[in-house]
mmCIF file of the N, C-alpha and C atoms, coordinates in Angstrom:
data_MODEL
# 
_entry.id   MODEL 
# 
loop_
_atom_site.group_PDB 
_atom_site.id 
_atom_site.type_symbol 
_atom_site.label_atom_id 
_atom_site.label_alt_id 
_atom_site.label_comp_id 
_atom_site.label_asym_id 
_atom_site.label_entity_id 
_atom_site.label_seq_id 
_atom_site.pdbx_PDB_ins_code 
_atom_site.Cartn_x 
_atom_site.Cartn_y 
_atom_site.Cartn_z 
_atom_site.occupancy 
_atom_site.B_iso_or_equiv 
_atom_site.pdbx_formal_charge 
_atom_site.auth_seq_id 
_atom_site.auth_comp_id 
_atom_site.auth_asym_id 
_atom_site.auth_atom_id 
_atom_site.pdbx_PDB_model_num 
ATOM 1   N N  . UNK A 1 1  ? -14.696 44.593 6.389  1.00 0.00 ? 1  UNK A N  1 
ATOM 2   C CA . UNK A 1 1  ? -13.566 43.757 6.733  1.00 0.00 ? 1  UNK A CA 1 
ATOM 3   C C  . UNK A 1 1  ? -12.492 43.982 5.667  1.00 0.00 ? 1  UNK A C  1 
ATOM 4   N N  . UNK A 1 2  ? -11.113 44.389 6.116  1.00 0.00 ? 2  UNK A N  1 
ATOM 5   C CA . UNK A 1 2  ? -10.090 44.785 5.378  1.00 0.00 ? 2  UNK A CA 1 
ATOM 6   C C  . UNK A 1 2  ? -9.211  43.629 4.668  1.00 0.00 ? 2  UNK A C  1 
ATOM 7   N N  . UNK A 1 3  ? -8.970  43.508 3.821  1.00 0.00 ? 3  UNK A N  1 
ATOM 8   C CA . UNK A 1 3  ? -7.952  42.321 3.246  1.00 0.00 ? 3  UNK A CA 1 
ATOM 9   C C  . UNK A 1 3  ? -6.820  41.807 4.125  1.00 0.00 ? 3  UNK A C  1 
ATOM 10  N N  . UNK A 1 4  ? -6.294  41.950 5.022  1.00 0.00 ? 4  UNK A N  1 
ATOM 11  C CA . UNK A 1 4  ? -5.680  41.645 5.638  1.00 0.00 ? 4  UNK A CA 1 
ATOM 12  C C  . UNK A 1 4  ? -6.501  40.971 6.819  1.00 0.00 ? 4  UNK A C  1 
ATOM 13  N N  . UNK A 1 5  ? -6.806  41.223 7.446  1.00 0.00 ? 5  UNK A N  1 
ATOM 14  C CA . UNK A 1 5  ? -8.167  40.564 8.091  1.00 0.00 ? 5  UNK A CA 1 
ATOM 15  C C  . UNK A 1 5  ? -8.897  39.358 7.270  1.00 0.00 ? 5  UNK A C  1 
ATOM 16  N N  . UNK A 1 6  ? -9.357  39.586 6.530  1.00 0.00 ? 6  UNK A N  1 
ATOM 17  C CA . UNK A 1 6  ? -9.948  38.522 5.568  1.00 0.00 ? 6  UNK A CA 1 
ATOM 18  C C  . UNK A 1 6  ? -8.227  37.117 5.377  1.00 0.00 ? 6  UNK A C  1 
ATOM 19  N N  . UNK A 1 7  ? -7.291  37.693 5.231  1.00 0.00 ? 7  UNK A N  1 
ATOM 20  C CA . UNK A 1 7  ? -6.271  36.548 5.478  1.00 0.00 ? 7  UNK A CA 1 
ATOM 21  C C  . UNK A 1 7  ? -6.191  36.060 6.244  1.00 0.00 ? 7  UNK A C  1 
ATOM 22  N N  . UNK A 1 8  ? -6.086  36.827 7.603  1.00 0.00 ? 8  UNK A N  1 
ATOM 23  C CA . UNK A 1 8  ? -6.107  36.227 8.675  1.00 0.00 ? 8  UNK A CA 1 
ATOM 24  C C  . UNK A 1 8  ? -6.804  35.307 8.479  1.00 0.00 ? 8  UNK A C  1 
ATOM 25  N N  . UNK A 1 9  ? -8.214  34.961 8.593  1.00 0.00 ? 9  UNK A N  1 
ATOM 26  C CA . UNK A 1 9  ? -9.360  34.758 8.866  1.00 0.00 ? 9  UNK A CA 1 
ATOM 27  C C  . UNK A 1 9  ? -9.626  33.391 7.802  1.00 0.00 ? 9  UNK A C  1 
ATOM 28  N N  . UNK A 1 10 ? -8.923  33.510 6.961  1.00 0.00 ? 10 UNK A N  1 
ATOM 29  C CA . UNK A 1 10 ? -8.660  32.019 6.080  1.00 0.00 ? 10 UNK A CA 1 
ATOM 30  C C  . UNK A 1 10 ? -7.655  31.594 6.643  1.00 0.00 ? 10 UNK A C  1 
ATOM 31  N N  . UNK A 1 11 ? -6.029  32.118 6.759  1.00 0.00 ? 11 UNK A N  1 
ATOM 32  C CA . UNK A 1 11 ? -5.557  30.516 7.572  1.00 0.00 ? 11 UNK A CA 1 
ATOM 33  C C  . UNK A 1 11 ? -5.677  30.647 8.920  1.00 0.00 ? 11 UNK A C  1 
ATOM 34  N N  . UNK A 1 12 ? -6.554  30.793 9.911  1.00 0.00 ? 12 UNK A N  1 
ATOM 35  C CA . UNK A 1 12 ? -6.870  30.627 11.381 1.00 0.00 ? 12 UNK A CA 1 
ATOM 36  C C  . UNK A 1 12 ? -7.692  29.510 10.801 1.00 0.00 ? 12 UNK A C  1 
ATOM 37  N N  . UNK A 1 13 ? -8.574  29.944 9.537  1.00 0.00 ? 13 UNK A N  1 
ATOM 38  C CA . UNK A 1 13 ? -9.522  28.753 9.528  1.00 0.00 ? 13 UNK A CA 1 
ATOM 39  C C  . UNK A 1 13 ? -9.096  27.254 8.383  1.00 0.00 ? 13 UNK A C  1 
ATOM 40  N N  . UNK A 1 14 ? -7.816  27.373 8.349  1.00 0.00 ? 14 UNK A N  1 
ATOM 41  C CA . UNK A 1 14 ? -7.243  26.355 7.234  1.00 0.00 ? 14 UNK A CA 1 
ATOM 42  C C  . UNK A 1 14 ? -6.980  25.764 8.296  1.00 0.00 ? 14 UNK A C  1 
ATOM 43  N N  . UNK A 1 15 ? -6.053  26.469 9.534  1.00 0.00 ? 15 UNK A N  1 
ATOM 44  C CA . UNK A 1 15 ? -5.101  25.572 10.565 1.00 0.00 ? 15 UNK A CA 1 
ATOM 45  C C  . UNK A 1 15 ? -6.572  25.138 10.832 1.00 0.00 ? 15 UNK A C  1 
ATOM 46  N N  . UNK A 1 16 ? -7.797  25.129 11.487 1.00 0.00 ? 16 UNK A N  1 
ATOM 47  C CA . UNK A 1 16 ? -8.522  24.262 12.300 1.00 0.00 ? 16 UNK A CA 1 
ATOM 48  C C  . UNK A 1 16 ? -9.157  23.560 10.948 1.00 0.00 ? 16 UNK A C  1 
ATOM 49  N N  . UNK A 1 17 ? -8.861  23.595 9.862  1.00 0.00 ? 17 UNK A N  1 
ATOM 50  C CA . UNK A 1 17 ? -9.846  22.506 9.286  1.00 0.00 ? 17 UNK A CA 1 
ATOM 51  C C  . UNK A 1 17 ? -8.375  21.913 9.099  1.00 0.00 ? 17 UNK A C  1 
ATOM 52  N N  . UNK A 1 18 ? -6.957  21.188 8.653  1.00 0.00 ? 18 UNK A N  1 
ATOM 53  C CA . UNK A 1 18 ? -6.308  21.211 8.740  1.00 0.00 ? 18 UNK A CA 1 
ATOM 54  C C  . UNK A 1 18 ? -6.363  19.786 10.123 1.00 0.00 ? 18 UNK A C  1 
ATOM 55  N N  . UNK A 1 19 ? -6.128  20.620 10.888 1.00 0.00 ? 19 UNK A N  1 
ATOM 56  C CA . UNK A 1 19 ? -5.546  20.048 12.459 1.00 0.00 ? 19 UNK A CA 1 
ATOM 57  C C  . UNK A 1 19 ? -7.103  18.939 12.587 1.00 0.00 ? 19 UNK A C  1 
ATOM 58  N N  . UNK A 1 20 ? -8.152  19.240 12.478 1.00 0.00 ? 20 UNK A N  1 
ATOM 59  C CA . UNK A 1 20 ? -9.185  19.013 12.589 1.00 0.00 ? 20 UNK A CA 1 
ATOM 60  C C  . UNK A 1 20 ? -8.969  17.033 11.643 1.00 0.00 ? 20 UNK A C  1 
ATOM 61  N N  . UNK A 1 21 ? -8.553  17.136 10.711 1.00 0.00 ? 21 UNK A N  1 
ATOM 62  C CA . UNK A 1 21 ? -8.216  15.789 9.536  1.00 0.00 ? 21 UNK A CA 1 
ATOM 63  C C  . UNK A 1 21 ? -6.987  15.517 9.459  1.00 0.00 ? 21 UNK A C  1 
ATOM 64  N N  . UNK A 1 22 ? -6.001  15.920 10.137 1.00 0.00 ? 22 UNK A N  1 
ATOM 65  C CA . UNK A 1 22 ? -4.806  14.961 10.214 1.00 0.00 ? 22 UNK A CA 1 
ATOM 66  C C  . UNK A 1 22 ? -5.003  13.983 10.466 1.00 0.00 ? 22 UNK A C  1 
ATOM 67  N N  . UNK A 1 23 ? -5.440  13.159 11.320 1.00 0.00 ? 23 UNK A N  1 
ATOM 68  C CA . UNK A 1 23 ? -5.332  11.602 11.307 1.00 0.00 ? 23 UNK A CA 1 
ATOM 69  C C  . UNK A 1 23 ? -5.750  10.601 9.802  1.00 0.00 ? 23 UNK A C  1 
ATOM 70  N N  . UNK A 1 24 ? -6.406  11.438 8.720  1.00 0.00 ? 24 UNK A N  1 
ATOM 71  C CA . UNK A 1 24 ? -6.682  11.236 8.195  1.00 0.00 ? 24 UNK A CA 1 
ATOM 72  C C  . UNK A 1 24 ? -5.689  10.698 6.617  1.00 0.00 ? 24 UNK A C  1 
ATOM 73  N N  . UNK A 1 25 ? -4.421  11.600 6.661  1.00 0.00 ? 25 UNK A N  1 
ATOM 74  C CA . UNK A 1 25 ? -3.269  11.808 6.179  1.00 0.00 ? 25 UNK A CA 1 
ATOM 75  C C  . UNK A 1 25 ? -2.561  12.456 6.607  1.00 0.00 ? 25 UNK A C  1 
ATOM 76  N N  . UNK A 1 26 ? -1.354  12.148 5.892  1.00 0.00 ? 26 UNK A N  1 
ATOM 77  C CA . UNK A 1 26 ? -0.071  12.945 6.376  1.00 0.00 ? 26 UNK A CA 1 
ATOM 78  C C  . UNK A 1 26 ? 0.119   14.430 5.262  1.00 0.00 ? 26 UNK A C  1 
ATOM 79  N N  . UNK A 1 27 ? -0.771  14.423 4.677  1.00 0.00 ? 27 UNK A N  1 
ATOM 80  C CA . UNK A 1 27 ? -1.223  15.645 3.559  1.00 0.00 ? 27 UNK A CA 1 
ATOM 81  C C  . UNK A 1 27 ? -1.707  16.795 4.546  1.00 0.00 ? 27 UNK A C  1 
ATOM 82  N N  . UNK A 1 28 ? -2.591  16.251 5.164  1.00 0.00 ? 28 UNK A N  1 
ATOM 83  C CA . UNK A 1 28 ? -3.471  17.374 6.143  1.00 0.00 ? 28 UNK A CA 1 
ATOM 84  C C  . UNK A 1 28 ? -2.089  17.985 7.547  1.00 0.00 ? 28 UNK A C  1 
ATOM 85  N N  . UNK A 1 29 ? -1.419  16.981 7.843  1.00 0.00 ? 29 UNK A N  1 
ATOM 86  C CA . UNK A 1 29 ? -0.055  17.882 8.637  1.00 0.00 ? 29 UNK A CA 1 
ATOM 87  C C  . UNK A 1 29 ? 0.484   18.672 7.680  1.00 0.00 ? 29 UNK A C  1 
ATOM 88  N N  . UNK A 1 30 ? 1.316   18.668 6.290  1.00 0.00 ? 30 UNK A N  1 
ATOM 89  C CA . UNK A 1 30 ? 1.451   19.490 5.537  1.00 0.00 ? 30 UNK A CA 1 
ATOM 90  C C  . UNK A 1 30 ? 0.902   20.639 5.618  1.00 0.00 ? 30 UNK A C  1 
ATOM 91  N N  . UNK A 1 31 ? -0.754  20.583 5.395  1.00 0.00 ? 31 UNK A N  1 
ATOM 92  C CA . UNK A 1 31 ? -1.437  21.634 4.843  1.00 0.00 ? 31 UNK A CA 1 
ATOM 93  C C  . UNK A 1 31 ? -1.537  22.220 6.528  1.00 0.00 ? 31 UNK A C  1 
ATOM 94  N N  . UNK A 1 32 ? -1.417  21.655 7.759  1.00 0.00 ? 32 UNK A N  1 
ATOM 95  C CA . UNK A 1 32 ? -1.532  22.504 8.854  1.00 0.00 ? 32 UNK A CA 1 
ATOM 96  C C  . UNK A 1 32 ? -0.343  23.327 9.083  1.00 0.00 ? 32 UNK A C  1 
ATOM 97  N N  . UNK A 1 33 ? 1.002   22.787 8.529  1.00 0.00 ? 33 UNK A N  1 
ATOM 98  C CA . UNK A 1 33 ? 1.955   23.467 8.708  1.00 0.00 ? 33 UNK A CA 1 
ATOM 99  C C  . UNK A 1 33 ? 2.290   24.810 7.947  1.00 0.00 ? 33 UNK A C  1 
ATOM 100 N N  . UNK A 1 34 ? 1.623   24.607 6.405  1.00 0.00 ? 34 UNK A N  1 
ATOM 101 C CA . UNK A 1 34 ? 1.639   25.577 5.645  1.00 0.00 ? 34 UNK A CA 1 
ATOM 102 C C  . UNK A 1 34 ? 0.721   26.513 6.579  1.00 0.00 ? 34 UNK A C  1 
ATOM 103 N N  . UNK A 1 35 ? -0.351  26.432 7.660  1.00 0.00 ? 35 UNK A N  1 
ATOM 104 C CA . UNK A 1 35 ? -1.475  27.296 7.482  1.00 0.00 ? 35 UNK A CA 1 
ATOM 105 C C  . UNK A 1 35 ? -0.756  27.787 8.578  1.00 0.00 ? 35 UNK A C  1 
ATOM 106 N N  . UNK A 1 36 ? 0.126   27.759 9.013  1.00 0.00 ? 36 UNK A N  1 
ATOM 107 C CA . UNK A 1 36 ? 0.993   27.667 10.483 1.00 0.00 ? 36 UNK A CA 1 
ATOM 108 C C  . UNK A 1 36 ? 1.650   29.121 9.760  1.00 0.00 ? 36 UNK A C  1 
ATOM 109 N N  . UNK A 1 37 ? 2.441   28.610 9.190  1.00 0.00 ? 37 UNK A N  1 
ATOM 110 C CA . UNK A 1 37 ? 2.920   29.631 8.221  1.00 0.00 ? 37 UNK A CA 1 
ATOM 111 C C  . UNK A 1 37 ? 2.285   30.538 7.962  1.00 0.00 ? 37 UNK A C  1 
ATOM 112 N N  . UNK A 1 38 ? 1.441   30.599 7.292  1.00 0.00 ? 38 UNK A N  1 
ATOM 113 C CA . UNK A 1 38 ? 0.165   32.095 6.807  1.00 0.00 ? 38 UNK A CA 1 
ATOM 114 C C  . UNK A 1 38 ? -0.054  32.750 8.032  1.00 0.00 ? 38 UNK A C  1 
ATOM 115 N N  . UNK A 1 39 ? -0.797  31.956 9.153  1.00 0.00 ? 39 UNK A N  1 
ATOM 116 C CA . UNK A 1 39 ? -0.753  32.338 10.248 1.00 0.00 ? 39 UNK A CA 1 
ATOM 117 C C  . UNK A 1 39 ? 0.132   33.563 10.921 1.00 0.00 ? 39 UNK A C  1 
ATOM 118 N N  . UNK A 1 40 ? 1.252   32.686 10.868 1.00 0.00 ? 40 UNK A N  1 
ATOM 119 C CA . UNK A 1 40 ? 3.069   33.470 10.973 1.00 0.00 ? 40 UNK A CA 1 
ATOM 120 C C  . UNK A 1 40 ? 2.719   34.791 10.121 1.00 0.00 ? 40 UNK A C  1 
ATOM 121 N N  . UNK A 1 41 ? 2.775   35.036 9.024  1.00 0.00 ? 41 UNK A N  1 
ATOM 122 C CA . UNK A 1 41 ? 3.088   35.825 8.524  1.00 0.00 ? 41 UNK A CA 1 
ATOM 123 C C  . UNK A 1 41 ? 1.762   36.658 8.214  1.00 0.00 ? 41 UNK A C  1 
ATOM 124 N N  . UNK A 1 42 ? 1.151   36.335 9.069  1.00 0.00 ? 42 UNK A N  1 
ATOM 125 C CA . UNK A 1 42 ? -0.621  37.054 9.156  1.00 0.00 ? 42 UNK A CA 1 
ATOM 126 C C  . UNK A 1 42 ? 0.224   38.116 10.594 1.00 0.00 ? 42 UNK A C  1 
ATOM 127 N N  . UNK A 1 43 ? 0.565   37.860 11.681 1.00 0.00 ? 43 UNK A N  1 
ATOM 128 C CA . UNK A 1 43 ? 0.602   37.957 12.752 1.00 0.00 ? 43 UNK A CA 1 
ATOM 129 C C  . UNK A 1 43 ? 1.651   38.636 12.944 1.00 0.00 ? 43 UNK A C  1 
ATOM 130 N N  . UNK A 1 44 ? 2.722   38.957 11.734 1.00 0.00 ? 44 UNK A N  1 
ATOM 131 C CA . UNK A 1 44 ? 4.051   40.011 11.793 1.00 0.00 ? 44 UNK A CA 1 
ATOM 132 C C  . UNK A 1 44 ? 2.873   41.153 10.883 1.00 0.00 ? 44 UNK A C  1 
ATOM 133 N N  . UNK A 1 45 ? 2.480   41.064 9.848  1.00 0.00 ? 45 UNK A N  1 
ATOM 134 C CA . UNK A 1 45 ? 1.675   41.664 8.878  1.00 0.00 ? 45 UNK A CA 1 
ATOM 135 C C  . UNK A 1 45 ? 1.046   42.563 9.918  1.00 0.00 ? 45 UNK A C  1 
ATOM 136 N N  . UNK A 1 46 ? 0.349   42.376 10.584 1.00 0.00 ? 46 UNK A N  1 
ATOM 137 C CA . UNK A 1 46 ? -0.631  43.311 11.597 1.00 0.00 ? 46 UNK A CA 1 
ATOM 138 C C  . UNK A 1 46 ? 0.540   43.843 12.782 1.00 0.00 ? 46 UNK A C  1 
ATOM 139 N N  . UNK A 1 47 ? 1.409   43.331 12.917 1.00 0.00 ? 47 UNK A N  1 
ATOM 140 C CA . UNK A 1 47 ? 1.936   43.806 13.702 1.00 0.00 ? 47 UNK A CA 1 
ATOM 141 C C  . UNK A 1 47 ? 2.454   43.228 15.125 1.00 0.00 ? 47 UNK A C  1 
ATOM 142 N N  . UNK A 1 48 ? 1.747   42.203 15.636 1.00 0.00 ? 48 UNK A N  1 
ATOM 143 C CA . UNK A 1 48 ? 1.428   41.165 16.666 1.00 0.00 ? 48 UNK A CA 1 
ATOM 144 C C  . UNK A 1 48 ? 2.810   40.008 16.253 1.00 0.00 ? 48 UNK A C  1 
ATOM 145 N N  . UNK A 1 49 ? 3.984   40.619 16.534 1.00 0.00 ? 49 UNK A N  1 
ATOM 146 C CA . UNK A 1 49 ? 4.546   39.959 16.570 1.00 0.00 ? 49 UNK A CA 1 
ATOM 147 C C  . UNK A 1 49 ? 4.981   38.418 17.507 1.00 0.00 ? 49 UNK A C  1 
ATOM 148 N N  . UNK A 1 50 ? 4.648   38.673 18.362 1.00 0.00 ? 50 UNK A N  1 
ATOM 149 C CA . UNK A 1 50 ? 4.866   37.423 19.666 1.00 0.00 ? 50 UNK A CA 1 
ATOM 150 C C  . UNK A 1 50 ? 3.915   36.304 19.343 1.00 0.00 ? 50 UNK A C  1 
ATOM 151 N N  . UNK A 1 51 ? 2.726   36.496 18.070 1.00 0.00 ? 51 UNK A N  1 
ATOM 152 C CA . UNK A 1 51 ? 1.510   35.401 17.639 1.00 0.00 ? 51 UNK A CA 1 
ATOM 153 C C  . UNK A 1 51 ? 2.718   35.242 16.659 1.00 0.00 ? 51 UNK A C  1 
ATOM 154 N N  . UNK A 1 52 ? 3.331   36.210 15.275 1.00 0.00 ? 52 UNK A N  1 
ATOM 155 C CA . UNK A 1 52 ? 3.629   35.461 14.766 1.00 0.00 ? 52 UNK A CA 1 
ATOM 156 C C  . UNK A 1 52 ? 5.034   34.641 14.786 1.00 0.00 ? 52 UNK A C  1 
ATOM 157 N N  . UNK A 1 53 ? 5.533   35.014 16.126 1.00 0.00 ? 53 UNK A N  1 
ATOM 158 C CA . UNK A 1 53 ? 7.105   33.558 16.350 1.00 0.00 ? 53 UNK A CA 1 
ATOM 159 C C  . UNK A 1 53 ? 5.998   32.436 16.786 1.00 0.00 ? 53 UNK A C  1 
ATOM 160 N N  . UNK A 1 54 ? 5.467   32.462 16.882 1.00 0.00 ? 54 UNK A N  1 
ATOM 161 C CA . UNK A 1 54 ? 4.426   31.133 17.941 1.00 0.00 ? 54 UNK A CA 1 
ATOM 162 C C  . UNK A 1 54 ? 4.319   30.353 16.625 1.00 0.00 ? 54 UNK A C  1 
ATOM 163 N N  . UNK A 1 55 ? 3.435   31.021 15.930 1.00 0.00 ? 55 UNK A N  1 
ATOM 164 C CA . UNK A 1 55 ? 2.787   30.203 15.022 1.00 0.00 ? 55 UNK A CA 1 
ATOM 165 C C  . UNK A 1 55 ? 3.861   30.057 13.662 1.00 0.00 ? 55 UNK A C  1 
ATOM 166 N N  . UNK A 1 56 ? 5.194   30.986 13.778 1.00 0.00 ? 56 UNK A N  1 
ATOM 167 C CA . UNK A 1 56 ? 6.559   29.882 13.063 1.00 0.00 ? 56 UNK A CA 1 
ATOM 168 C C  . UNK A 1 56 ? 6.709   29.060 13.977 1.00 0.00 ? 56 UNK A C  1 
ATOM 169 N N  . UNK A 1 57 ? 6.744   28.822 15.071 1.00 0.00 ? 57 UNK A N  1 
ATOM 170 C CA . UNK A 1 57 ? 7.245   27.625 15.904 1.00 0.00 ? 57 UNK A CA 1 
ATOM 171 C C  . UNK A 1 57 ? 6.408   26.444 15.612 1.00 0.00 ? 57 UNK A C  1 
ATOM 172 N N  . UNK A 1 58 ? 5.216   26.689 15.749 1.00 0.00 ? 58 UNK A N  1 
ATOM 173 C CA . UNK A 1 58 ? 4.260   25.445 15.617 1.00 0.00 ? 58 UNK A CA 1 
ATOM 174 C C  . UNK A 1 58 ? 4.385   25.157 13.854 1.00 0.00 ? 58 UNK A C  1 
ATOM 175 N N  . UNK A 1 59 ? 4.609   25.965 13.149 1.00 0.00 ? 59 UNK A N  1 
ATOM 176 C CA . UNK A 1 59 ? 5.203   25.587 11.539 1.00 0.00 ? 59 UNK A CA 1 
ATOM 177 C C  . UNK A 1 59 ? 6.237   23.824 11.293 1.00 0.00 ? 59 UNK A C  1 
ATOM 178 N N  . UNK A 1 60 ? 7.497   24.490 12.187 1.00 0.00 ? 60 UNK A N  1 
ATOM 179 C CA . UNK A 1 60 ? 8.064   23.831 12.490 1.00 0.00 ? 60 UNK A CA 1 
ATOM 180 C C  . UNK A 1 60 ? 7.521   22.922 13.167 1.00 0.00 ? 60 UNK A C  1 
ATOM 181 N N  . UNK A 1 61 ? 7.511   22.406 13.975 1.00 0.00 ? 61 UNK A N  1 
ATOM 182 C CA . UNK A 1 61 ? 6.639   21.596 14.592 1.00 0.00 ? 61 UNK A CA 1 
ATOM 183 C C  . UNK A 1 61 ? 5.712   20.657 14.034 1.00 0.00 ? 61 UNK A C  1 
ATOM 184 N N  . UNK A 1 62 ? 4.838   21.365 13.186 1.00 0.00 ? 62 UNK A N  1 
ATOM 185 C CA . UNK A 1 62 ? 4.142   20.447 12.384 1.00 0.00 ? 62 UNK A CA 1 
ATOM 186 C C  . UNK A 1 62 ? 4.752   19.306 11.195 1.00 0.00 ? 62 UNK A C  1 
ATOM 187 N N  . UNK A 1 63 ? 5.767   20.804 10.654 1.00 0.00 ? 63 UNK A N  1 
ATOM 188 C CA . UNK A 1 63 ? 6.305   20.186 9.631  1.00 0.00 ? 63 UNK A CA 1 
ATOM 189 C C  . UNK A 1 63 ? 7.721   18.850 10.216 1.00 0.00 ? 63 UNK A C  1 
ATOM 190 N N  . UNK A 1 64 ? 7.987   18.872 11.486 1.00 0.00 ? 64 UNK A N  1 
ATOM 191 C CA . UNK A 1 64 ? 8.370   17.699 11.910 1.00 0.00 ? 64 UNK A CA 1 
ATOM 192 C C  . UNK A 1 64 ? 7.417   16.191 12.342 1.00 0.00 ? 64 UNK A C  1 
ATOM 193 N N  . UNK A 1 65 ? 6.343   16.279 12.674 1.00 0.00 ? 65 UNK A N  1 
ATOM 194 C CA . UNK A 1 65 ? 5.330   15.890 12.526 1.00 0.00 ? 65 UNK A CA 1 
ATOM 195 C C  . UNK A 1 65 ? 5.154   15.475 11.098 1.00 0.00 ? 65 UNK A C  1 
ATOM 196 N N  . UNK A 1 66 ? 4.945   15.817 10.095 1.00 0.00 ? 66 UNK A N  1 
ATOM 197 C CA . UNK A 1 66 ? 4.562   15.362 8.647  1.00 0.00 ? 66 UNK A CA 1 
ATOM 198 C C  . UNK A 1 66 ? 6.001   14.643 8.352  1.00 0.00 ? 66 UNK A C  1 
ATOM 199 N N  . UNK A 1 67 ? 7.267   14.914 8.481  1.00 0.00 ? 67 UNK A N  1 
ATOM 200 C CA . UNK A 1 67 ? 8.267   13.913 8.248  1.00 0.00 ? 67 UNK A CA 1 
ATOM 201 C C  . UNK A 1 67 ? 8.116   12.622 8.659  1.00 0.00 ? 67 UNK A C  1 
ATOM 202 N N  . UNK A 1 68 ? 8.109   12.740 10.184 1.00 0.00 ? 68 UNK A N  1 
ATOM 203 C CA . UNK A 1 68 ? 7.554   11.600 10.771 1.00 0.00 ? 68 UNK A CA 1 
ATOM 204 C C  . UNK A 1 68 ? 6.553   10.494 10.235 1.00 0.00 ? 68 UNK A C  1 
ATOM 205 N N  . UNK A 1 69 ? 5.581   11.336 10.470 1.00 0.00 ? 69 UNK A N  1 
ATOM 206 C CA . UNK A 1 69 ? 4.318   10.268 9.636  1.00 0.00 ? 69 UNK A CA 1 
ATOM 207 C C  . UNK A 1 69 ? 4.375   10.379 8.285  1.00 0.00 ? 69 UNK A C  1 
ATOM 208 N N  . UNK A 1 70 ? 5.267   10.625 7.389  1.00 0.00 ? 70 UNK A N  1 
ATOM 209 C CA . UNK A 1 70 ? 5.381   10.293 6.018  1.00 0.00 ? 70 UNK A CA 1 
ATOM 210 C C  . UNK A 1 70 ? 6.046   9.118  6.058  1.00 0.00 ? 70 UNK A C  1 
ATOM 211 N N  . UNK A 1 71 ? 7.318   9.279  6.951  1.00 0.00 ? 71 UNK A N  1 
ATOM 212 C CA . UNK A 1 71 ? 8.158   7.995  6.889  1.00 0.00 ? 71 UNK A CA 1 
ATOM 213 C C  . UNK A 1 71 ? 7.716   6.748  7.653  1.00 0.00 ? 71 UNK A C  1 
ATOM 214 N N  . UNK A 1 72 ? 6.374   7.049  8.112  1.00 0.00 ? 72 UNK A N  1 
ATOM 215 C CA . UNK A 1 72 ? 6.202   5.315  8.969  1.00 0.00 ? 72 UNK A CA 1 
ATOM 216 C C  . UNK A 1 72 ? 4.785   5.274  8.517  1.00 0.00 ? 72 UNK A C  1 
ATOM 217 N N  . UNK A 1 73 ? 4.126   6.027  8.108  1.00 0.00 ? 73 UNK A N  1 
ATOM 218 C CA . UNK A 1 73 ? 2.843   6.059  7.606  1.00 0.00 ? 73 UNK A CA 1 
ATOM 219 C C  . UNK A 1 73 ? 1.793   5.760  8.930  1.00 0.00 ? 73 UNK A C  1 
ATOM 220 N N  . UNK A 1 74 ? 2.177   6.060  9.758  1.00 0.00 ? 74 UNK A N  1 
ATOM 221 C CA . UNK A 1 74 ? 1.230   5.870  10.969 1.00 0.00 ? 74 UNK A CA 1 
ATOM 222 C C  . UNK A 1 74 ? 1.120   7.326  11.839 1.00 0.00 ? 74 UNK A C  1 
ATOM 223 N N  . UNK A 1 75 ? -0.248  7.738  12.296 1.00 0.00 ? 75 UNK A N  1 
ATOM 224 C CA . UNK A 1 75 ? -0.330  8.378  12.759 1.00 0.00 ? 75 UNK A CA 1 
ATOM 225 C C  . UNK A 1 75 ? 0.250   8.995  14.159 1.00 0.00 ? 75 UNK A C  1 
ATOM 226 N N  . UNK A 1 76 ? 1.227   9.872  14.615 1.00 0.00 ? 76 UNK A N  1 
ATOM 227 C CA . UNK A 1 76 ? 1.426   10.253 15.963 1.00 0.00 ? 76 UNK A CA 1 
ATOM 228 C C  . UNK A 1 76 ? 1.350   10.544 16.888 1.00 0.00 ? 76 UNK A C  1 
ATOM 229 N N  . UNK A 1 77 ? 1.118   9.954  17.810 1.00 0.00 ? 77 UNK A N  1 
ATOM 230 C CA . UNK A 1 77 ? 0.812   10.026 19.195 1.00 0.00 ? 77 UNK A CA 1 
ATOM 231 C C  . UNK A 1 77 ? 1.943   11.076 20.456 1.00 0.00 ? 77 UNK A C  1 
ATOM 232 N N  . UNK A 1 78 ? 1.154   12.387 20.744 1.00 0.00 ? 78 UNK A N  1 
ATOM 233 C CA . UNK A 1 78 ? 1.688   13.119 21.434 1.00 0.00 ? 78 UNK A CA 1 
ATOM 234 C C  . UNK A 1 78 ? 1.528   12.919 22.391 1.00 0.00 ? 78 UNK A C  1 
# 
């Protein structure tokens, strides 16, 4: 398994531990958005570009999500 692969393969598995404990804090949306990110830039890295606009989109996304529940301290309901 090549180093790049091996990245992948940590934030695919940050976003599901991550997404997995958000309700838990508004730390764990952070850390899903960052893994959103790695993701992103896992997914231009190999080449697979169309995974990595997705997974900047859901970056964003999250990281609107963590504003949210920073500022009301309650969890969000999609």
């Amino acid at each position: 398994m090549d180093a790049l692969t091996l990245f992948g393969l940590a934030s695919v598995s940050l976003m599901l531990l991550f997404y997995t404990y958000e309700d838990a804090s508004h730390w764990c949306v952070l850390g899903f958005a960052a893994a959103c990110v790695l993701g992103s830039v896992y997914g231009f890295l190999q080449g697979a570009w169309p995974f990595g606009v997705v997974e900047g989109i859901w970056a964003l996304i999250a990281l609107k999500r963590w504003q949210k529940r920073r500022l009301t301290g309650a969890p969000i309901k999609v």
